[in-house]
C-alpha positions as a Markdown table, in Angstrom:
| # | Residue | x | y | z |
|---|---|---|---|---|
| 1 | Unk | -2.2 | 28.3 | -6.6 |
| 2 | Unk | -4.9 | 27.8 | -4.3 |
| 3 | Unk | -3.6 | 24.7 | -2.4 |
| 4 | Unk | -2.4 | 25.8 | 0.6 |
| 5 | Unk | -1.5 | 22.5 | 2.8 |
| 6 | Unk | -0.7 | 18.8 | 2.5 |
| 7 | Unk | 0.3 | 16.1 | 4.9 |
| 8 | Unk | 3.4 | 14.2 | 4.1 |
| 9 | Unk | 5.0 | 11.1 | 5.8 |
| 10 | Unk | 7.0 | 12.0 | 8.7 |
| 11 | Unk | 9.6 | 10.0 | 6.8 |
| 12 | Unk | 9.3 | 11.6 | 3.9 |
| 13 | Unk | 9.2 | 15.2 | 5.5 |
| 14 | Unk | 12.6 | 13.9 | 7.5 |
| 15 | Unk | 14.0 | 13.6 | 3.8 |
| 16 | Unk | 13.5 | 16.7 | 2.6 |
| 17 | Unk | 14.8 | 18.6 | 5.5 |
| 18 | Unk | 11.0 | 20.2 | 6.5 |
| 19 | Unk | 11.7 | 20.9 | 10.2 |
| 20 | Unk | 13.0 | 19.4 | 13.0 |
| 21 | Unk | 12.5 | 15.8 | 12.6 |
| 22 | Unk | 14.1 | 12.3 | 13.7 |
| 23 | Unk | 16.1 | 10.9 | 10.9 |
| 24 | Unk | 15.5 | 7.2 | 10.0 |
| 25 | Unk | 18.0 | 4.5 | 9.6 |
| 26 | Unk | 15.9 | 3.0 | 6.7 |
| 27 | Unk | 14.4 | 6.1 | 5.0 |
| 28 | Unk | 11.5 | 6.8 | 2.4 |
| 29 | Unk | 12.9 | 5.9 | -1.0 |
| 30 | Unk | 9.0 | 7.3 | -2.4 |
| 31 | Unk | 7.9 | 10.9 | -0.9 |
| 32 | Unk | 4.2 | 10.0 | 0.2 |
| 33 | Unk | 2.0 | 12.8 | 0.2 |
| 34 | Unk | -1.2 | 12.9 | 1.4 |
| 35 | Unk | -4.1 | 16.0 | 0.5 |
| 36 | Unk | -5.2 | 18.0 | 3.4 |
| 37 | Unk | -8.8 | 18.6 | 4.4 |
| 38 | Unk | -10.2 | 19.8 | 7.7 |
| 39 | Unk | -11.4 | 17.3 | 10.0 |
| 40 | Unk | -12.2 | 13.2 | 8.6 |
| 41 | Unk | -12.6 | 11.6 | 5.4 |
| 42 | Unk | -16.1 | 11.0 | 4.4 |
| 43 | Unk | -15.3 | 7.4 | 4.1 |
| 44 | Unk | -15.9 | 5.1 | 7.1 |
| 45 | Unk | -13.0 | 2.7 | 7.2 |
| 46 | Unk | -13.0 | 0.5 | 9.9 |
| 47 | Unk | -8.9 | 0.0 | 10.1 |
| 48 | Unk | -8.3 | 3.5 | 9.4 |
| 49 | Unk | -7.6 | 6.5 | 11.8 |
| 50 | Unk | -8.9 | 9.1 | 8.5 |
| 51 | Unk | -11.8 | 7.4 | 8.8 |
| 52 | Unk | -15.6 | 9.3 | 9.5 |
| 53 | Unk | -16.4 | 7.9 | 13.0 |
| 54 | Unk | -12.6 | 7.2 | 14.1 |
| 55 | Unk | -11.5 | 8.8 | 17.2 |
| 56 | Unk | -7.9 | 8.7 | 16.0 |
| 57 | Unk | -5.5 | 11.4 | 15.5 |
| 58 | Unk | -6.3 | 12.5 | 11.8 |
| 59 | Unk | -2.2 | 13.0 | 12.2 |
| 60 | Unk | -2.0 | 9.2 | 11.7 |
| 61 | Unk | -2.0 | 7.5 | 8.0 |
| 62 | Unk | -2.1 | 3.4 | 9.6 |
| 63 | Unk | 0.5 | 3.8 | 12.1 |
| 64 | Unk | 2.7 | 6.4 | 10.8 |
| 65 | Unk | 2.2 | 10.2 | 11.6 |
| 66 | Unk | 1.7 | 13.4 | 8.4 |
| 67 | Unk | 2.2 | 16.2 | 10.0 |
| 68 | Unk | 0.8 | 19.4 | 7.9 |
| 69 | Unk | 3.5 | 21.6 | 5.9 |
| 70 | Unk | 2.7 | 24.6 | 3.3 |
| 71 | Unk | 2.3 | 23.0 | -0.2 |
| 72 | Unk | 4.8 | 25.8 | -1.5 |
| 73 | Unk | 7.3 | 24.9 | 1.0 |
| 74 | Unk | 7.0 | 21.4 | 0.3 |
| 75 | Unk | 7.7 | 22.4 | -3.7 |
| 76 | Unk | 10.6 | 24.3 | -3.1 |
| 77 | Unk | 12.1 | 21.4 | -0.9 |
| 78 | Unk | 11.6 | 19.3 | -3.5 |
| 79 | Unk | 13.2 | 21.5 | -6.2 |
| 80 | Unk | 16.5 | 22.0 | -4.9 |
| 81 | Unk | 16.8 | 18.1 | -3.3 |
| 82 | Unk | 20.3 | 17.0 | -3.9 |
| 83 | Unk | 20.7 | 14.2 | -6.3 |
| 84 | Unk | 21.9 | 12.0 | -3.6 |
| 85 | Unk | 19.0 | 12.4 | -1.5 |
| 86 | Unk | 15.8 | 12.3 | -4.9 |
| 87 | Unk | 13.4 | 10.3 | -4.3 |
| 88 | Unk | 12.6 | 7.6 | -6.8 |
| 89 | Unk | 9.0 | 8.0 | -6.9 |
| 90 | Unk | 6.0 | 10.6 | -5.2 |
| 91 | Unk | 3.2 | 9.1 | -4.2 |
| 92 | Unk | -0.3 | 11.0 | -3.5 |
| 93 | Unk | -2.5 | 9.2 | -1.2 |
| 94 | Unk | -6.0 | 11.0 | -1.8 |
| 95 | Unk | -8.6 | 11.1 | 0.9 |
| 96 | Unk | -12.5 | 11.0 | 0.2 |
| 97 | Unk | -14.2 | 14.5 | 0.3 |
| 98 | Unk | -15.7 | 17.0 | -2.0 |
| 99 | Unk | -12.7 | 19.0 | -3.4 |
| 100 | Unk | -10.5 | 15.4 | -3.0 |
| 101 | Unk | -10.1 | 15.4 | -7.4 |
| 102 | Unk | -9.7 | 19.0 | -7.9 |
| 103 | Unk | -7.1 | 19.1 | -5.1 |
| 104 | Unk | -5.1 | 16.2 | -6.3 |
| 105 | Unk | -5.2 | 17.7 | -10.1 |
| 106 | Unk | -3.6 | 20.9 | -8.8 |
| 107 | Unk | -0.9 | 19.3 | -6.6 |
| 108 | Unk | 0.1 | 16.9 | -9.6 |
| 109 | Unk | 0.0 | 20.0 | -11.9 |
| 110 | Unk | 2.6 | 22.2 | -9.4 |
| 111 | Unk | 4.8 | 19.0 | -8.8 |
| 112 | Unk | 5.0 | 18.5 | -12.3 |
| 113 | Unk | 6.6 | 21.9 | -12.9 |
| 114 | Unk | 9.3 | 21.2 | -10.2 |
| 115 | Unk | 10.4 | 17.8 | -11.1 |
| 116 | Unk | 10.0 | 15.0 | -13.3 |
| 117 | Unk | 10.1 | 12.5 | -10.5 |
| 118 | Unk | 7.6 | 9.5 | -11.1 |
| 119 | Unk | 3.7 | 10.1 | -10.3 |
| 120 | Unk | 1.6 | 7.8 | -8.8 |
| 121 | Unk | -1.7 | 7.8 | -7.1 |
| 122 | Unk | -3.8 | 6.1 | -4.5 |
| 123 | Unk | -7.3 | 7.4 | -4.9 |
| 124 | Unk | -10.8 | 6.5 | -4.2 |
| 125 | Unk | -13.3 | 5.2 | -7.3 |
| 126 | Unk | -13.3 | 8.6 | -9.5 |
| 127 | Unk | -15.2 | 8.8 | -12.8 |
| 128 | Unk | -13.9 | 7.3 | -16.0 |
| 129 | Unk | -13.0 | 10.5 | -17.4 |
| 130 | Unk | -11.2 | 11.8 | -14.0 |
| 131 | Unk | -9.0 | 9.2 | -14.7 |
| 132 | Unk | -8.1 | 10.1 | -18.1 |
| 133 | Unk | -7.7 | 13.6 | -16.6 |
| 134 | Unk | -5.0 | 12.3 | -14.0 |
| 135 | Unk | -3.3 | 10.0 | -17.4 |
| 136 | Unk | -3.0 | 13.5 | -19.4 |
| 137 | Unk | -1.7 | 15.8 | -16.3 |
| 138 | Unk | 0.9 | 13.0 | -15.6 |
| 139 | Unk | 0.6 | 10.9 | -13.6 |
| 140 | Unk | 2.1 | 7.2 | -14.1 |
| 141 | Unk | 0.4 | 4.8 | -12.0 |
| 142 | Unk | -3.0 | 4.7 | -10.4 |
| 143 | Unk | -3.9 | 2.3 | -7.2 |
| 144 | Unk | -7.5 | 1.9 | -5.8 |
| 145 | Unk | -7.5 | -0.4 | -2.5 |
| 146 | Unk | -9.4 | -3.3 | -2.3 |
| 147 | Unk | -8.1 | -3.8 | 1.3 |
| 148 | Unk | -10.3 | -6.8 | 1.6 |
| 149 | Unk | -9.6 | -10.1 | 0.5 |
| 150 | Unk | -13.3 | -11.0 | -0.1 |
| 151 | Unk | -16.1 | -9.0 | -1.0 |
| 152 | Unk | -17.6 | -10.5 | 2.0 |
| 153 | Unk | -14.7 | -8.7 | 3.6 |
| 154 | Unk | -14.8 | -5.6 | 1.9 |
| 155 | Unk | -18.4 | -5.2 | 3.0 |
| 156 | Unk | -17.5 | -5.4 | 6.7 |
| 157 | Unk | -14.5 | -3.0 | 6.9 |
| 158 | Unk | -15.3 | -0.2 | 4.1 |
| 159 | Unk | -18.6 | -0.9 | 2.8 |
| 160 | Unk | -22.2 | -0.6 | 3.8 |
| 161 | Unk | -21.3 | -3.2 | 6.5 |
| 162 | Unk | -20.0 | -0.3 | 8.5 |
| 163 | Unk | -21.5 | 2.7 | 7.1 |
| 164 | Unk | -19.3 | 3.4 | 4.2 |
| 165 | Unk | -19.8 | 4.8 | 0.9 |
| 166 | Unk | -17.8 | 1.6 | -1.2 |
| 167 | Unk | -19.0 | -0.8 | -2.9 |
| 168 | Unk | -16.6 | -4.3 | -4.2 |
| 169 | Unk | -18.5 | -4.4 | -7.5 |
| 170 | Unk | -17.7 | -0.4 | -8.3 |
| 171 | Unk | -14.3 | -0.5 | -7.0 |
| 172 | Unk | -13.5 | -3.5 | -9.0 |
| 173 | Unk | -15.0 | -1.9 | -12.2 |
| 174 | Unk | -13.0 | 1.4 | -11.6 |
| 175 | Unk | -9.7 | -0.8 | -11.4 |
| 176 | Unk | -10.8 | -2.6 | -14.9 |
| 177 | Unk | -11.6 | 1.2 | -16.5 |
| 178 | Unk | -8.2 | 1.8 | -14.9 |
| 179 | Unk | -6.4 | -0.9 | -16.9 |
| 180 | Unk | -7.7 | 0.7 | -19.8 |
| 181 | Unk | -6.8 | 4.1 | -19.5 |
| 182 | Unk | -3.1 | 3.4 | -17.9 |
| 183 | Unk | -2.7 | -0.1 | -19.6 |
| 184 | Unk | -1.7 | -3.7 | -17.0 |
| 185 | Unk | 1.1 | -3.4 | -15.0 |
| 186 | Unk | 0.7 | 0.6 | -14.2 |
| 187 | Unk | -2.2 | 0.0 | -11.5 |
| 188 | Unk | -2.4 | -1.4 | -8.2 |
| 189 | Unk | -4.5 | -2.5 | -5.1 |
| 190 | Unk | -3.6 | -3.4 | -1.5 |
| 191 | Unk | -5.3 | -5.9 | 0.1 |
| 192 | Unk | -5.0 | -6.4 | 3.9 |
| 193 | Unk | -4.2 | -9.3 | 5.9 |
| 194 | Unk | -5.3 | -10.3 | 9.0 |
| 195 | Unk | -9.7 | -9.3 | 8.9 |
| 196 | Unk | -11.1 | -13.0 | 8.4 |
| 197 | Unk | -10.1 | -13.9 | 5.1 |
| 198 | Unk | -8.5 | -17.5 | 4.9 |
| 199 | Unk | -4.9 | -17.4 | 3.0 |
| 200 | Unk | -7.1 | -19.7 | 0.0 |
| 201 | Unk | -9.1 | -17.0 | -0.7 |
| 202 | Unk | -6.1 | -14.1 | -0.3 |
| 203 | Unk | -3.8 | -16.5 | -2.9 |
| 204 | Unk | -7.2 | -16.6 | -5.1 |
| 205 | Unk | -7.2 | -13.2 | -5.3 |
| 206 | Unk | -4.1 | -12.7 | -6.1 |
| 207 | Unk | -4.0 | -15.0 | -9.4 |
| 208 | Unk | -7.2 | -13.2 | -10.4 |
| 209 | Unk | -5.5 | -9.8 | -10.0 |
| 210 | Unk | -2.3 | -10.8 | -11.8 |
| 211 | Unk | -4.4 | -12.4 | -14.5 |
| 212 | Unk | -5.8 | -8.8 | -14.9 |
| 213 | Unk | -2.5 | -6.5 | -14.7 |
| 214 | Unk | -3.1 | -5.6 | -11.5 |
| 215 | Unk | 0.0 | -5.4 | -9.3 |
| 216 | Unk | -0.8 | -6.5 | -5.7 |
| 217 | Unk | 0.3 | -5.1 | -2.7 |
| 218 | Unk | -0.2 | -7.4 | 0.5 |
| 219 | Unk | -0.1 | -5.2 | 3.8 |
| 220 | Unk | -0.3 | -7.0 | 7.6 |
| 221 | Unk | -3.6 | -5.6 | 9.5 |
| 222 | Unk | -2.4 | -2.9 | 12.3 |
| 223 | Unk | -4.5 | -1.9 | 15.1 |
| 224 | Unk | -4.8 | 2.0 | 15.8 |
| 225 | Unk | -6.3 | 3.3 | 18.7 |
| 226 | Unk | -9.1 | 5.0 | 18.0 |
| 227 | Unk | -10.6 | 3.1 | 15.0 |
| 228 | Unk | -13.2 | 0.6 | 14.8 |
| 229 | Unk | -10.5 | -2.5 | 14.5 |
| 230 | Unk | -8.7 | -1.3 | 17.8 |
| 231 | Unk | -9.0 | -4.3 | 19.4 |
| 232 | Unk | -8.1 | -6.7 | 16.4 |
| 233 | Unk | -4.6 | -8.6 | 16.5 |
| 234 | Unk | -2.5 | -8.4 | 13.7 |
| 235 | Unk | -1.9 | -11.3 | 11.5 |
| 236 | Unk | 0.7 | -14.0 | 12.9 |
| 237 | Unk | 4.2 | -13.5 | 11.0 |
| 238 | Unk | 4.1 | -17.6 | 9.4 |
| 239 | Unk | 1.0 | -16.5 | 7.6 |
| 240 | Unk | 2.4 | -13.4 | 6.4 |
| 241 | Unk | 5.2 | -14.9 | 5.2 |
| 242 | Unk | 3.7 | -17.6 | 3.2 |
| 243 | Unk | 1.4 | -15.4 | 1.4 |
| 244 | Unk | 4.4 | -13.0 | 0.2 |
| 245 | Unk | 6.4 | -16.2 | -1.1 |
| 246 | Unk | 2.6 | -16.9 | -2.9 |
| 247 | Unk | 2.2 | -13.6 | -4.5 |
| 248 | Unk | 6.1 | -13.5 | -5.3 |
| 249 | Unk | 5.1 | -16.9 | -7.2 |
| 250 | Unk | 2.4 | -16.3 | -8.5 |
| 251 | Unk | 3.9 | -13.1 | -10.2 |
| 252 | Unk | 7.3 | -13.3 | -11.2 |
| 253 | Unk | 7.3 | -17.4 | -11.0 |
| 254 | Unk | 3.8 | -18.0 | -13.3 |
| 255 | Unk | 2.5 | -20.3 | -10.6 |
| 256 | Unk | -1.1 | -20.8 | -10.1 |
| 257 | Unk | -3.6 | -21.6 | -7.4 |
| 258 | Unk | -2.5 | -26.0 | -8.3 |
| 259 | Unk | 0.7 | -25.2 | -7.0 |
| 260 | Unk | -0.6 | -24.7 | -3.5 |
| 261 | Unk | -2.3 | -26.9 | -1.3 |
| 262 | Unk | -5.1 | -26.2 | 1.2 |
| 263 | Unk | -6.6 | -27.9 | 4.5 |
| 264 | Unk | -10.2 | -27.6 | 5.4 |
| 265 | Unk | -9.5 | -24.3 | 7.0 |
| 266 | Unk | -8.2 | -22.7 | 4.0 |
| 267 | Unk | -4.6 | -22.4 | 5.4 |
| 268 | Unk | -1.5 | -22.8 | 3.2 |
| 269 | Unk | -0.2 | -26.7 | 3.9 |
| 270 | Unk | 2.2 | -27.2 | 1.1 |
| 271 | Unk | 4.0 | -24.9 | -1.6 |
| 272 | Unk | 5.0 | -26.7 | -4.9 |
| 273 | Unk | 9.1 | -26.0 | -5.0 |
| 274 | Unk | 11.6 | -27.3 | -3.8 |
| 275 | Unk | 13.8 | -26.1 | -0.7 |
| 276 | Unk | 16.7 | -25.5 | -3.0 |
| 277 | Unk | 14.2 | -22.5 | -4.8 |
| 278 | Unk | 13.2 | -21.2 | -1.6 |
| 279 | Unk | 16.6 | -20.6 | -0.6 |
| 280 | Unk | 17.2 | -18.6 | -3.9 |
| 281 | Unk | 14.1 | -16.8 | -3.5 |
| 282 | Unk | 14.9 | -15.5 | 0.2 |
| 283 | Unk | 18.8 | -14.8 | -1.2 |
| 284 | Unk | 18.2 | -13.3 | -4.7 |
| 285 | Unk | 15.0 | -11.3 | -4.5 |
| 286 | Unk | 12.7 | -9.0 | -3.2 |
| 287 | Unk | 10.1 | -11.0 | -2.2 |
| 288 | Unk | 9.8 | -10.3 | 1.4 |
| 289 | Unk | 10.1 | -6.6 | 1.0 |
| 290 | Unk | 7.5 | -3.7 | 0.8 |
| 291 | Unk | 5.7 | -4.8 | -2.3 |
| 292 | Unk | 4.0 | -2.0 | -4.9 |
| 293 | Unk | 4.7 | 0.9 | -7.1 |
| 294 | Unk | 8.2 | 0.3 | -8.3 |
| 295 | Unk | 10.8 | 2.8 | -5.7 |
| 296 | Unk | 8.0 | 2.0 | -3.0 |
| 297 | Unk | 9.4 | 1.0 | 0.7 |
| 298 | Unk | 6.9 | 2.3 | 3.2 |
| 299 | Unk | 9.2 | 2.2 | 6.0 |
| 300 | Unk | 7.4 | 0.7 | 9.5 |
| 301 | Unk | 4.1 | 1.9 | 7.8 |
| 302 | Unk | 2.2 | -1.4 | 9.4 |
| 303 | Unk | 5.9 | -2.6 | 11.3 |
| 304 | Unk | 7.3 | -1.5 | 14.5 |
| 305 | Unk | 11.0 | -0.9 | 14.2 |
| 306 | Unk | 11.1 | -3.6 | 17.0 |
| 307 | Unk | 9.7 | -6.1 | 14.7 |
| 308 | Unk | 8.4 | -8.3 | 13.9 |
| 309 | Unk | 8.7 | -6.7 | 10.2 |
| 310 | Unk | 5.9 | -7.9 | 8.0 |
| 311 | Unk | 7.4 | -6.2 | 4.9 |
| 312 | Unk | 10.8 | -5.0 | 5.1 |
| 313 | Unk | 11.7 | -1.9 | 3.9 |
| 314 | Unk | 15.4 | -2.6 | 2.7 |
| 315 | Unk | 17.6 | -5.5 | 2.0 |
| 316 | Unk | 17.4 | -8.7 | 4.1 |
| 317 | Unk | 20.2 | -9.1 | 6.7 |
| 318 | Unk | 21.8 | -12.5 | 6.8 |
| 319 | Unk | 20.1 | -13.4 | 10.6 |
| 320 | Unk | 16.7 | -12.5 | 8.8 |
| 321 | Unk | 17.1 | -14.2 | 5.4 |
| 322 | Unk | 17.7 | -17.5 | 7.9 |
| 323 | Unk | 14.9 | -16.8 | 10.3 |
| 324 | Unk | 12.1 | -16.8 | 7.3 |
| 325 | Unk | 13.8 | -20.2 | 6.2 |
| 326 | Unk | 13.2 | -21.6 | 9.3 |
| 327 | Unk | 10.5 | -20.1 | 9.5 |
| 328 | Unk | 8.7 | -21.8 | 6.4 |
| 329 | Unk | 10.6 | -24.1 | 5.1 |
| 330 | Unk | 8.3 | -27.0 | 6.3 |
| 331 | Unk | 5.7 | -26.1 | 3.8 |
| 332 | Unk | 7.4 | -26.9 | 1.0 |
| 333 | Unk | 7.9 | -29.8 | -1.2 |
């Protein structure tokens, strides 16, 4: 075994037991691993603190810290978990840099001798075959992040916009080679709100994604000090919130881009359901939580535990399920 390190979540590590660490009231319910390398990813994110020219704390995955733990360590944690405390899912979140595949092949191949927990994988654009590689060594479900809405976008916060290595066309054709190596509804993308892109254009996304078998996984925009975005705001909460109830539509409802209407400015005016739905919707589903990889909550990963919570990482309380009501209820039919 020639992997020495990995980063894992704080919340995560808290899980396993790996040290003195604060216990969380909501915790992982997917151990999130990340591959270790010295010093930056070669990739030039603007929102991220791995990112080439951040001055971030390479500690910090958005706004939640990885602290560094021996891979064996990790493995032998994992082993002997309790059944009460096994995660439902292990997710490997793969920086950019030379030995990033051959890395990620070995820590799939040493997990997979300790437990048959889940795989999945968020990776950069890898070769066609290096995908089939991950498929045979077992791993379950593959994401690759647009994080932009646009390709517009996605030139200003990870492509050549800003110095990075990504292009919208190649990570769009690795997500399609993707589909047919893992098959629709076993890959993912992210795509992050709040960096210029109307809600139109996020919603028209999301229909051309789920028309693909691509799941979707929205994420609010979180400054970190340090990177490129430091300054930006994050997205207001009403926003947010309509563009969940879109892509929880849109997915599990078969609704389509007709069944929402648009101002001038691209903003979300008018859902087509009723008030009686949207009620059932806030009660009876998850809508409004962490949406991904199924077993996938990402505790406070773009949230301060003060709020406001952009996507929850458990159950809705009562007070809550009332205040997104109020909160959008005017928007719909």
């Amino acid at each position: 075994m020639t992997i020495e390190k990995i980063r894992l979540s704080v919340g995560s590590a808290s899980v396993l037991d790996l040290g003195a660490l604060p216990q969380f009231k909501n915790p992982s319910t997917t151990c999130y691993v990340m591959t270790f390398t010295e010093g930056h990813c070669i990739a030039n994110c603007g929102f991220c603190p791995q990112a080439r020219s951040s001055r971030s704390s390479i500690e910090k995955l958005s706004r939640v810290t990885w602290p560094i733990f021996f891979f064996k360590d990790f493995l032998t944690k994992l082993k002997y978990m309790p059944f009460s405390k096994k995660f439902k899912r292990i997710c490997i979140q793969t920086l950019n840099y030379p030995e990033n595949f051959d890395d990620l092949i070995e820590i799939i191949t040493q997990i997979r001798i300790h437990t048959n927990i889940p795989i999945s994988v968020a990776i950069p654009p890898f070769l066609k075959e290096q995908l089939k590689e991950l498929k045979i060594k077992g791993v379950e479900r593959v994401g690759i992040a647009l994080d932009g809405a646009t390709s517009e976008v996605f030139e200003k916060i990870k492509g050549s916009k800003i110095g990075g290595p990504y292009t919208w066309e190649e990570h769009f054709q690795k997500l399609n080679e993707a589909l047919e190596i893992f098959s629709p509804g076993f890959v993912s993308t992210h795509i992050i709100i709040g960096l210029e892109e109307t809600e139109k254009q996020v919603i028209e996304l999301i229909e051309e994604l789920y028309n693909l078998g691509i799941i979707v996984s929205m994420f609010a925009f979180t400054p970190i000090k340090g990177t490129k975005f430091e300054n930006i705001p994050q997205p207001a909460i009403l926003s947010f919130r309509k563009l969940q109830l879109g892509r929880f539509l849109i997915f599990n409802n078969k609704r389509k881009l007709k069944d929402f209407t648009f101002n001038t400015r691209g903003q979300i005016i008018n859902i087509n359901i009723s008030k009686k739905d949207l009620n059932m919707i806030i009660n009876d589903t998850n809508a409004f939580l962490t949406s991904g990889c199924p077993g996938c909550n990402r505790p406070y990963y773009t949230s301060k535990p003060s709020g406001p919570i952009y996507n929850y990482p458990r159950t809705l309380t009562e007070k809550e399920k009332m205040e997104i009501f109020e909160l959008i209820h005017t928007f719909i039919n």
